[in-house]
C-alpha positions in Angstrom: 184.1 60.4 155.3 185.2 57.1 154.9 182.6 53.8 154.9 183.5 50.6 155.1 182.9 48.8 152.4 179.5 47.0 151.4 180.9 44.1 149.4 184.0 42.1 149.9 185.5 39.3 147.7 188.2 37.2 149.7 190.4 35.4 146.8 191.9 32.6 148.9 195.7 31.2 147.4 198.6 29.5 149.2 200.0 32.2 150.1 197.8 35.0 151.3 193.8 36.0 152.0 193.2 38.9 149.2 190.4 40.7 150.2 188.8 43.5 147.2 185.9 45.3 146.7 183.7 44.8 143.5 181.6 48.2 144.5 185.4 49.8 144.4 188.1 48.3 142.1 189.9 51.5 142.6 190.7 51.0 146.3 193.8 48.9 147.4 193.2 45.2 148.2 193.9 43.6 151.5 196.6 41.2 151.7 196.7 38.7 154.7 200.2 36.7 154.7 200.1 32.8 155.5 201.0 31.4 157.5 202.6 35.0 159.2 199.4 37.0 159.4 201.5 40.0 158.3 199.3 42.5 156.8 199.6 44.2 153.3 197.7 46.9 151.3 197.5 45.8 147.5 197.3 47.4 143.9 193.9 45.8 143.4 194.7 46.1 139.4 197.8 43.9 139.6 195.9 41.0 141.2 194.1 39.7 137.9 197.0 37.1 137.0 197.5 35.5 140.4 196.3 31.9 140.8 193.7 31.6 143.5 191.9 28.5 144.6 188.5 29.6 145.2 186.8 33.4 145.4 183.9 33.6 148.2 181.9 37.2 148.5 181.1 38.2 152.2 179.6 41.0 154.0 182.8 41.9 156.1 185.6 41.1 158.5 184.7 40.5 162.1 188.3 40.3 162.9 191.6 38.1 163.4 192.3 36.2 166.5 195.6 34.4 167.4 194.8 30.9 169.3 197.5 28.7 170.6 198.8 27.5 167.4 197.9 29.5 164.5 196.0 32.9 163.6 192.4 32.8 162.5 190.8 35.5 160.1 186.8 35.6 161.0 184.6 36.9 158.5 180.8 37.7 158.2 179.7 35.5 154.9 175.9 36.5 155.5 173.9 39.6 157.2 170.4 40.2 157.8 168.9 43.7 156.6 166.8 44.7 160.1 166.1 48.0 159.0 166.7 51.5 158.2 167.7 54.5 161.1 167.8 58.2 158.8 167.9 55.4 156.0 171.1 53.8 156.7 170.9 49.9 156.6 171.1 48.2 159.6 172.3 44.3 159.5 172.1 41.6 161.8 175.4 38.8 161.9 173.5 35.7 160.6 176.7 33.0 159.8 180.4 33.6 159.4 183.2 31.7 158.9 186.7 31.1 160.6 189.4 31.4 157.9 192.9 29.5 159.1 196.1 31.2 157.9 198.0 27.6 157.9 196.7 24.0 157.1 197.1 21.9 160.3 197.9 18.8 160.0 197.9 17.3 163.3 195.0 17.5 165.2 195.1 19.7 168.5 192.6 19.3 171.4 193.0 22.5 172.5 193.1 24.6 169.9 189.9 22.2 168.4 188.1 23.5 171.6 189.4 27.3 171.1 187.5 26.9 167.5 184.9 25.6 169.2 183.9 28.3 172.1 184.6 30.7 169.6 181.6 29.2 167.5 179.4 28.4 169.5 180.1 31.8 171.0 179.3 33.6 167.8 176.8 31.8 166.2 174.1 32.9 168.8 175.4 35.9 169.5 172.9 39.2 168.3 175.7 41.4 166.8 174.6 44.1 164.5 176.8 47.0 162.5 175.7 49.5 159.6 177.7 50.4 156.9 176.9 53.9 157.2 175.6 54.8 160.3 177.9 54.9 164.0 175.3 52.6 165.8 178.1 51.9 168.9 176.8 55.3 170.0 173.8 57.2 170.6 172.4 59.6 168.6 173.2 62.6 171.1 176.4 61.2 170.9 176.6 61.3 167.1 175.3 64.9 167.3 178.7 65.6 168.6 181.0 63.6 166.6 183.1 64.7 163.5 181.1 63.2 160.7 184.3 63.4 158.4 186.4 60.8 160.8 186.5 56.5 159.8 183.3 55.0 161.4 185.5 52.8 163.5 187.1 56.1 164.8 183.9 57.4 165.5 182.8 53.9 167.5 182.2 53.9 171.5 184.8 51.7 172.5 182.7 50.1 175.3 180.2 49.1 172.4 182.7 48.3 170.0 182.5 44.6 170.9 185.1 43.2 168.3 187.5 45.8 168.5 190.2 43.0 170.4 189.8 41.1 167.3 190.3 44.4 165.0 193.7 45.2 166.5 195.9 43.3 163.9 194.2 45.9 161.5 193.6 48.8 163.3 197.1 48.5 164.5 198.6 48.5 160.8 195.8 51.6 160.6 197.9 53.4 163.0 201.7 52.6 162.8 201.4 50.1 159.1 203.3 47.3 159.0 206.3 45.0 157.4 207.0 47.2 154.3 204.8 49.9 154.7 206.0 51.4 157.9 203.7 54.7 157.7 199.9 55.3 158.9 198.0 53.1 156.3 194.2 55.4 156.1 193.3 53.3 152.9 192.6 49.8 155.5 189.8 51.9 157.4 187.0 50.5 154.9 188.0 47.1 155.9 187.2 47.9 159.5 183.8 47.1 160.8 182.7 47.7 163.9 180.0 45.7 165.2 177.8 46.2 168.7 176.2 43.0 170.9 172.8 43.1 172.0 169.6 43.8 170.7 168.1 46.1 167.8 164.9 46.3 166.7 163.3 48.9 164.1 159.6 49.3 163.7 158.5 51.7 160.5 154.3 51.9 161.8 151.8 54.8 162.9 150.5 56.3 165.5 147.1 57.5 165.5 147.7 57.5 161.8 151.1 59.5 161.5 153.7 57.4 160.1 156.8 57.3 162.1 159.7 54.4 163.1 160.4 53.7 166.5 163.2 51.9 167.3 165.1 50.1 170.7 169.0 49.8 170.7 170.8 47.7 173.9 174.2 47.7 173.4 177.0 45.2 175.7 179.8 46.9 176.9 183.0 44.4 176.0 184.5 45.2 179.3 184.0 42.8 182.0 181.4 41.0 180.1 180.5 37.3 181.2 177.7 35.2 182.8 175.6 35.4 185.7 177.7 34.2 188.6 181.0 34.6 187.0 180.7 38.1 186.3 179.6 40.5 189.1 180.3 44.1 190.7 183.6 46.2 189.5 186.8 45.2 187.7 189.8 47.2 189.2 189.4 50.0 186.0 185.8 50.4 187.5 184.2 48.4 184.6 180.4 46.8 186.0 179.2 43.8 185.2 176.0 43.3 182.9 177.1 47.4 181.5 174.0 48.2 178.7 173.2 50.8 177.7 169.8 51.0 176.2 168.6 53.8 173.8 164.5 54.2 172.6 164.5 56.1 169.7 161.5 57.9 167.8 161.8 59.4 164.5 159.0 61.4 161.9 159.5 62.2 158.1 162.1 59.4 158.3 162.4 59.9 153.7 165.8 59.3 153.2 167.3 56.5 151.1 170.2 54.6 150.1 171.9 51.0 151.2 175.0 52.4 153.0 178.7 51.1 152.8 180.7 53.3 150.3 179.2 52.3 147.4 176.0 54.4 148.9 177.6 57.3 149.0 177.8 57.4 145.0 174.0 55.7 144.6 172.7 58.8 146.9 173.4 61.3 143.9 170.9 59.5 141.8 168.8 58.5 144.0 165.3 59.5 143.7 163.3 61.6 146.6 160.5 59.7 148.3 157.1 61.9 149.0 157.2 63.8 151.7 159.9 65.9 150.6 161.0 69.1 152.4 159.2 68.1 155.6 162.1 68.0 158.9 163.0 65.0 159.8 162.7 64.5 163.9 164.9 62.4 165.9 164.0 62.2 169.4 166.1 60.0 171.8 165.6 58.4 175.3 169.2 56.8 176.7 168.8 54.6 180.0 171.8 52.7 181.6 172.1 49.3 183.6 175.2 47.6 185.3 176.2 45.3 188.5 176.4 47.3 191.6 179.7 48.7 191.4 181.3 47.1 194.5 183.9 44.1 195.0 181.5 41.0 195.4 180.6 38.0 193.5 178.3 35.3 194.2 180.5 31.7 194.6 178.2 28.7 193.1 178.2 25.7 195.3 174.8 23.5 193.4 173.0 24.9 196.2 170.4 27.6 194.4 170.8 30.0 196.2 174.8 31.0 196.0 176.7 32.4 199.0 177.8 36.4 198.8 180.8 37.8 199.0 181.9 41.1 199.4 185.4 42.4 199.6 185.9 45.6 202.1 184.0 48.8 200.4 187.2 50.9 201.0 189.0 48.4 197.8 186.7 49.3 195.9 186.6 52.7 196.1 189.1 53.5 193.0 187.4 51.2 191.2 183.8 52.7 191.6 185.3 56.3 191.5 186.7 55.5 188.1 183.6 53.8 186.7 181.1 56.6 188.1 183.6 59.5 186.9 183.3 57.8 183.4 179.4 57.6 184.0 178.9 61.6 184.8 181.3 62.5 181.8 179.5 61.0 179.5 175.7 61.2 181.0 175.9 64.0 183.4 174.2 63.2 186.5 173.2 59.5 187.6 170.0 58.4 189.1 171.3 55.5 190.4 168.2 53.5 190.9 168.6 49.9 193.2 166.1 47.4 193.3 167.3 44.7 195.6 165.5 43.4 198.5 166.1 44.9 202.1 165.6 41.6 203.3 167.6 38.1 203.4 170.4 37.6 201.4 170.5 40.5 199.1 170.9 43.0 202.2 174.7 42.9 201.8 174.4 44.4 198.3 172.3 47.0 199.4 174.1 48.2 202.0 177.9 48.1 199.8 175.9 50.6 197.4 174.6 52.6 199.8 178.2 53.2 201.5 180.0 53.3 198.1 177.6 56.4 197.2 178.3 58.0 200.7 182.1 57.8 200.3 181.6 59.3 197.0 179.0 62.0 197.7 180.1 65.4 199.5 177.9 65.5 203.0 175.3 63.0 202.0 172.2 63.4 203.0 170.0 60.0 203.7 166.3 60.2 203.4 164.1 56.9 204.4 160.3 56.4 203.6 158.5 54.0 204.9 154.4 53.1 205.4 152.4 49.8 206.5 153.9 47.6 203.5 157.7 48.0 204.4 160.0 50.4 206.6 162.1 51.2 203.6 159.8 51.9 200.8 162.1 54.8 199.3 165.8 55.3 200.8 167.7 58.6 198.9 171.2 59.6 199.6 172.2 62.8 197.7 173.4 66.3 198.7 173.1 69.8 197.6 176.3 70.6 197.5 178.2 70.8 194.0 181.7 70.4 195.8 183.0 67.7 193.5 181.6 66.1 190.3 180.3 63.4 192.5 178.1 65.1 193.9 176.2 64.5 190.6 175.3 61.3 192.0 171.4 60.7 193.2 170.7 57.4 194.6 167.0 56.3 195.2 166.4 52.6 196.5 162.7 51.4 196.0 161.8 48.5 197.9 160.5 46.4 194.6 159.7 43.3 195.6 157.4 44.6 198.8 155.3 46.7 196.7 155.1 44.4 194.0 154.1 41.6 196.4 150.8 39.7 195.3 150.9 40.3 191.6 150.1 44.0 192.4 153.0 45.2 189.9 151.1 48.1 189.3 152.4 49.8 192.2 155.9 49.6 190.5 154.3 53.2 189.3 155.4 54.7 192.8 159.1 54.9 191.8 157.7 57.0 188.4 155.9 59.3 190.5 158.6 59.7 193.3 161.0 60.3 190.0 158.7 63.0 188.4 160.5 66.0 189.0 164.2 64.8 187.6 162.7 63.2 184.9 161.0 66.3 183.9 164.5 68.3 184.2 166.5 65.7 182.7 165.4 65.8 179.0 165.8 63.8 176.2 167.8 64.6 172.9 165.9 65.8 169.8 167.2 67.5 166.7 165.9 67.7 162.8 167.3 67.1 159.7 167.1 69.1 156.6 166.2 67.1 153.6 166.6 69.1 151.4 168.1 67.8 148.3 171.5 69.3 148.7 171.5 68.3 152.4 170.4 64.6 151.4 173.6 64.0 149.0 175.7 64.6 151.9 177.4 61.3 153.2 176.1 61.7 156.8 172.6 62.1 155.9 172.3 65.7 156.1 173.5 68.0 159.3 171.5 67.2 163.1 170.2 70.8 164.2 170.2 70.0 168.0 167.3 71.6 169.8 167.4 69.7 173.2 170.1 67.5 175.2 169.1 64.7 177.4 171.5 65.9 180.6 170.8 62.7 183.1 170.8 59.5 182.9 169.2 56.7 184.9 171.1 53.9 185.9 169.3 50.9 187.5 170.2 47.6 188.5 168.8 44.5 190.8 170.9 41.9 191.4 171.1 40.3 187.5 170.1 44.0 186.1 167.7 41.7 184.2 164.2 41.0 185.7 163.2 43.8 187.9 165.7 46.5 186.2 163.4 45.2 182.7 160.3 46.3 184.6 161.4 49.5 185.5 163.1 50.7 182.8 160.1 49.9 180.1 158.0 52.1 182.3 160.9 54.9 182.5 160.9 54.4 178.3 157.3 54.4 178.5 156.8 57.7 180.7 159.1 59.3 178.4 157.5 58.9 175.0 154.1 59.9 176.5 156.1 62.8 176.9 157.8 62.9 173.1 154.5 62.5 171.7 152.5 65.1 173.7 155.8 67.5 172.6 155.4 66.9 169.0 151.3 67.0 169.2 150.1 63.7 168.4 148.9 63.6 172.0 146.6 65.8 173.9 148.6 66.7 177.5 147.5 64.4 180.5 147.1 61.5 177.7 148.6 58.5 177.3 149.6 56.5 174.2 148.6 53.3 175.4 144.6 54.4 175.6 145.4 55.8 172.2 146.1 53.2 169.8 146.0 50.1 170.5 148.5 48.3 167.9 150.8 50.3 168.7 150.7 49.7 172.4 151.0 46.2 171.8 153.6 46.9 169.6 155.7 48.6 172.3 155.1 46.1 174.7 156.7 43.3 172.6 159.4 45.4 171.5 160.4 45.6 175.4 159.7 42.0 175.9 162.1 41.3 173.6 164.8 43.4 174.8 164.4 41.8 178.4 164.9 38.3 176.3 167.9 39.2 174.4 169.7 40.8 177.5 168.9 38.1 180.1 169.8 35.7 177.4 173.3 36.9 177.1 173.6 37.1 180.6 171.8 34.0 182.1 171.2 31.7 179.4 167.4 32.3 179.4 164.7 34.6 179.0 163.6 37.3 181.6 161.1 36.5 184.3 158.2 39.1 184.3 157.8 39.6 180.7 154.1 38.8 180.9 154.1 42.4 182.7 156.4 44.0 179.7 153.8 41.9 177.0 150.9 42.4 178.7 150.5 45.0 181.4 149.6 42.7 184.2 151.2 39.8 185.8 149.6 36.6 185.4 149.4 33.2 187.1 150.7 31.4 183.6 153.5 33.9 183.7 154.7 33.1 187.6 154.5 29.6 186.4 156.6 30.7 183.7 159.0 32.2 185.6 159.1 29.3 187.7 160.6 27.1 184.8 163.3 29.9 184.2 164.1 29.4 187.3 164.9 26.2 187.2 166.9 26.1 184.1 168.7 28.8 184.9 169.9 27.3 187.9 171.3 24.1 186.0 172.6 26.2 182.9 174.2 28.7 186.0 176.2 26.0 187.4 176.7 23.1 185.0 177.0 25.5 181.3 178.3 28.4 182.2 181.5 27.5 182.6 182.3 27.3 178.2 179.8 30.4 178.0 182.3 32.6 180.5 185.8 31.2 178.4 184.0 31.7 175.3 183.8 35.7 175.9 187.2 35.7 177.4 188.5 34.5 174.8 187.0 36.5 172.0 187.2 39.8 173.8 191.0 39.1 174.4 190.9 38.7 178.5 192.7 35.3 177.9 194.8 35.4 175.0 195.9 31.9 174.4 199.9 31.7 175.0 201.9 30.0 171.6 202.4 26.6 172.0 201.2 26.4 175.6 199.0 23.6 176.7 196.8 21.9 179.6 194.1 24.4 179.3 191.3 22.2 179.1 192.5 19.2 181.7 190.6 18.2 184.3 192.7 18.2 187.4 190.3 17.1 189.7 191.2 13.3 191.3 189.8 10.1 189.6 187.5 9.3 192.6 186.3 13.0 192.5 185.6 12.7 188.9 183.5 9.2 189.3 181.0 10.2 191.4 178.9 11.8 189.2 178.6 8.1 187.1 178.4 6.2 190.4 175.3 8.4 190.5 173.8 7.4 187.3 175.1 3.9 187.2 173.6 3.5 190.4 170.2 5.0 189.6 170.0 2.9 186.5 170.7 -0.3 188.3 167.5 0.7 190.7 165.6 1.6 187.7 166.3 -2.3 186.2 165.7 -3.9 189.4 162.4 -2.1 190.2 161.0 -2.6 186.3 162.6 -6.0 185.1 160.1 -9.0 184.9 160.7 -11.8 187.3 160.0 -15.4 187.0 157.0 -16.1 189.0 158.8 -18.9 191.7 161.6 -16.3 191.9 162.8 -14.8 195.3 161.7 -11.6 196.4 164.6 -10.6 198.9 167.5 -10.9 197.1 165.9 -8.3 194.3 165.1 -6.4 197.0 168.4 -6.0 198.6 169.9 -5.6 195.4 167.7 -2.5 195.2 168.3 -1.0 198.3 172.0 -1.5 197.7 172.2 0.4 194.8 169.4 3.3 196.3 172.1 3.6 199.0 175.2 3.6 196.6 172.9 6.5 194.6 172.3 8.5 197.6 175.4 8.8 199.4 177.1 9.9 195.5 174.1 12.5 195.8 174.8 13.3 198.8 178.4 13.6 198.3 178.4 16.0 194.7 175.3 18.6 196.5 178.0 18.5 200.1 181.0 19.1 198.1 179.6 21.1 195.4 182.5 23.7 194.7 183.7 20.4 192.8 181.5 19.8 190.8 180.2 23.6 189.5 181.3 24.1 185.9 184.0 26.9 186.5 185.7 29.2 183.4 189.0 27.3 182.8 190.6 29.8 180.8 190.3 32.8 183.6 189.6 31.3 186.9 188.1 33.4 189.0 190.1 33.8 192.5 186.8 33.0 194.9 186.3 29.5 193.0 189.8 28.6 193.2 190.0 28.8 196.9 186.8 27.3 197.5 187.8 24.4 195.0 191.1 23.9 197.5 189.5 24.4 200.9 186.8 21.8 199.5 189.2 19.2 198.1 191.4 19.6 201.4 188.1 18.9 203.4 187.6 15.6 201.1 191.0 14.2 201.8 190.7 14.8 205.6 187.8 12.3 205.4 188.9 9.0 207.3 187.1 7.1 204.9 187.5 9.0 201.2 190.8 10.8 201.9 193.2 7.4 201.6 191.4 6.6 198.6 191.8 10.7 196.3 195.1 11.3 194.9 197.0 13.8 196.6 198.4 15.0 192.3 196.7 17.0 189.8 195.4 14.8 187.3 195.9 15.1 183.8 199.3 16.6 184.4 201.7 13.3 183.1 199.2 12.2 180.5 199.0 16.0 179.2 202.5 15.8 178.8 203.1 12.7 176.9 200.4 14.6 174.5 202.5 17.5 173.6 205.7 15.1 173.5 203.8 12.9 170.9 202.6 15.6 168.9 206.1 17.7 168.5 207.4 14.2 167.6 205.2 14.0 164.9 205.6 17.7 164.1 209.6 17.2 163.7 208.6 14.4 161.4 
């Protein structure tokens, strides 16, 4: 089995990045051409004469991106340890570095704000890889993998999140390159694949036994984005918000080593900890979470709650037969639990789910329950027919917010208990490994002897998938280990962990918190709402307060941030790929007039603010002050008036995809504005930005040519 490699040196010279590893200075070097990007495998042996300019160690390539004027080689130059899984190293992305394959010499705007969304993109960004261990998939997943195949070959590829920016490599992998036209197997140690989300490993007890309990979300790449850019289905039936989020629970967890290839030599002589002989246990919980898979989208107009549109379920149908035929392959039946509201806005929603599931579904079946809190407390559509792999499908709606009305989130518990039975028959994955010494050496850790198969999967969502899908599936996680534990006899049956040990409850409860943060931070710009229920077990007063000030800032961050956020994953995960040369990307287009409001706005609230607080002579008149104030309070509220009535204008959309609701909106708005009697003489009827863009580029190639 092939590992990528632990340590990298990248010798930088004038004409190519040389990339070698210390660990193995038998293994051929990696040649990046400049300014061509062509690739080249080395004789690492012949490289000790050739002049470099400077010699920086990293921890791995990330990947290679083309912008608009020149390639860029992004490498990882530091990595967090976070912990061991069957003692393979986990690592957290901590800084990296943007390598340019030419010198430029003229500065671009565009391609200085390509750099730029890339890192701020990456910088925050939780990505995580192993050297040694495929953490893209789960570890029923890895049960069934060839162990002897690349780890980037073994990678999920809706968790590998930089594979876009791997293709220049694994496509000289595949079919080589300039020179070396053949399948080139001696790059795969260069590849790293690396997973978004969140990973956290906890090595503690439990009632004394040691264990390590660890929580993986990983991002799908596909149709990733931000809150009110990225809803619903793509047409290849990819949902928005897609994690998939895996608890995992392992005992006699003895094994050693740092991963990446030099681990697998340092495993012959390593030494045995205590515990020897005993089976290791891997038990495994997988839940999913993703948009409802329908055609909709939720348009942004600085009004906070954003109007809902849905396209005609029968145009989505390919699209959510393709996701939820991917879904059953690799799960085996869904639970598709929905936790929207049956009232006000978010009925639409509902009801596209509902009717996507009974287009799917062989003779559904439809099942309401109701009682004095709500008329819809459960609503099931299923069938027991096994006509067609969709009939796999089980969709259970819970009325959330009505039962959880009044701080009474305990009553969340109903959707457990009306779950019971499938839960019981759906499993979770558990297997052993022998540690024995001759099954230790072994490069995978030793062999997985499979005794159970998780063979469902639930898949919940609201209309984020963050707040009330966080809720529910810490209690699903938490159901189930009561379960893991009672099976391996740490707890009596009928117990509960939580009235067992105390640490550790807490423990769990911040590990879920956390997971809420990191997800909804990805997604929204913020932290979860509700996570005093996930830290705590009850919901509080400070934490509705709480979730009263993520409200509010996700609202602004929704409609005057997101905008960079949603270009910034476009552009890493190669759904705009910048064209060569091209230009006007960035340019405002909107009219001048359009454009000034905004700073009437201030200027005139600033020019209020001086006339109510600047100190007047004592003999001076009061009423031409006071006109001058009521002036400028009237300039201020009509530009108020006029950004919150025309607000498609002034929402921060993506620029480098735009997305086809905001586009029309934009026009039917500005078309509105120009049919004013008053304001349409005075906005131009052109597309700023256009002329002055122009004499740019005609500037710049005249300094190129010179």
């Amino acid at each position: 089995m092939t590992l990528p490699f632990r340590d990298i040196n990248v010798q930088t010279a004038s004409d190519a990045y040389i990339f070698t590893s210390p660990s193995s200075p038998n293994a051929p070097a990696l040649a990046i051409d400049r300014p061509t990007g062509d690739i080249r495998l080395l004789d690492a042996s012949l490289l000790s004469g050739k002049r470099v300019s400077r010699i920086t160690s990293i921890a791995g390539i990330l990947g290679v991106i083309q912008l608009r004027l020149d390639k860029y080689i992004i490498v990882i130059t530091k990595a967090q340890p976070v912990g061991r899984l069957r003692g393979h190293m986990v690592y957290k992305v901590v800084s990296t570095d943007i390598l340019p394959l030419r010198e430029r010499q003229v500065s671009d705007p565009d391609e200085d704000r390509f750099l730029n969304l890339l890192r701020g993109f990456i910088k925050p960004g939780p990505m995580y890889f192993s050297y040694s261990v495929d953490i893209t998939n789960s570890f029923q997943r890895q049960a069934q993998q060839d162990a002897e195949s690349p780890l980037w070959k073994r990678a999920d590829d809706r968790f590998f999140w930089n594979r876009f920016i791997q293709s220049d490599l694994i496509n000289f992998r595949n079919s080589g390159g300039r020179g070396q036209p053949a399948p080139q197997p001696n790059i795969d140690p260069y590849i790293l694949p690396v997973i978004f989300g969140m990973l956290e490993i906890h090595p503690t007890t439990f009632k004394g036994t040691p264990l390590t309990i660890a929580l993986i979300s990983r991002r799908s790449r596909h149709r990733a984005g931000t809150r009110y850019f990225t809803r619903g289905l793509d047409d290849q039936g990819h949902a928005a918000n897609y994690n998939e989020t895996e608890q995992v629970v392992i005992l006699n967890d003895h094994t050693t080593g740092l991963g990446g290839s030099s681990w697998q030599q340092q495993q012959k002589s390593s030494s045995l900890a205590d515990g020897v002989g005993k089976e290791m246990q891997i038990l495994s919980y997988v839940q999913t979470r993703g948009s409802v898979p329908a055609y909709w989208a939720e348009i942004n107009t600085l009004k906070y709650t954003p109007k809902i549109q849905i396209r005609a379920i029968e145009a989505a149908y390919p699209a959510a037969k393709a996701h939820f035929d991917e879904q059953i392959r690799i799960y085996g039946d869904n639970y598709l639990v929905n936790l929207v509201n049956q009232k006000g806005r978010e009925v639409p929603v509902k009801e596209a789910y509902e009717k996507v599931v009974e287009m799917l579904v062989s003779r559904p079946k439809e099942h309401v329950q109701g009682d004095q809190r709500t008329d819809e407390k459960f609503h099931t559509i299923e069938t027991a027919e096994k006509k067609s792999q969709f009939d796999r499908l089980h969709y259970i709606y819970f009325d959330f917010h009505a039962e959880t009305k009044g701080l009474q989130m305990h009553r969340a518990q109903l959707l457990i208990d009306r779950m019971r039975e499938a839960l019981v028959a759906q499993q979770y994955f558990r297997a052993s490994v022998d540690s024995t010494p001759g099954n230790n050496n072994k490069t995978d850790g030793g062999r997985l002897d499979v005794r159970s198969l998780q063979t469902s999967v639930v898949r919940t969502n609201c209309m984020d998938c963050l707040d009330r899908t966080n809720v529910v599936q810490s209690m699903l996680a938490r159901w189930t280990l009561d379960r893991m534990f009672i099976d391996l006899g740490l707890l009596a049956r009928g117990s509960r962990f939580a009235d067992e040990d105390a640490a550790f409850e807490l423990m769990f409860r911040n590990m879920w918190a956390d997971n809420a943060d990191v997800v909804s931070n990805a997604y929204s710009g913020t932290g979860a709402m509700k996570t005093d229920l996930t830290r705590t077990g009850k919901r509080t007063k400070a934490g509705a307060l709480q979730d009263g000030n993520v409200a509010v800032t996700r609202y602004c961050k929704n409609n005057f941030l997101d905008g960079p956020r949603q270009d910034a994953f476009d552009l890493f995960l190669g759904v705009y790929q910048p064209s060569v040369g091209g230009g006007l990307v960035f340019v405002d287009r909107r009219p001048v007039l359009i454009q000034a409001v905004p700073y009437i706005a201030a200027f005139g609230l600033f020019f209020v603010l001086m006339g109510m607080y600047s100190p007047r002579l004592p003999d001076a008149a009061v009423w031409p002050m006071r006109l001058f104030i009521l002036f400028w309070t009237g300039v201020t509220g009509w530009a108020l008036w006029f950004i919150f009535n025309n607000g498609m204008l002034y929402v921060n959309w993506p620029k480098l995809n735009p997305r086809p609701w905001a586009t029309e909106g934009y026009h039917e708005t500005i078309s509105r504005v120009r049919k004013d009697k008053i304001l349409g003489p005075l906005v131009a009827r052109h597309e700023r930005g256009l002329s002055v863009a122009r004499y740019i580029n005609a500037e710049e190639g005249k300094k190129r040519i010179e």
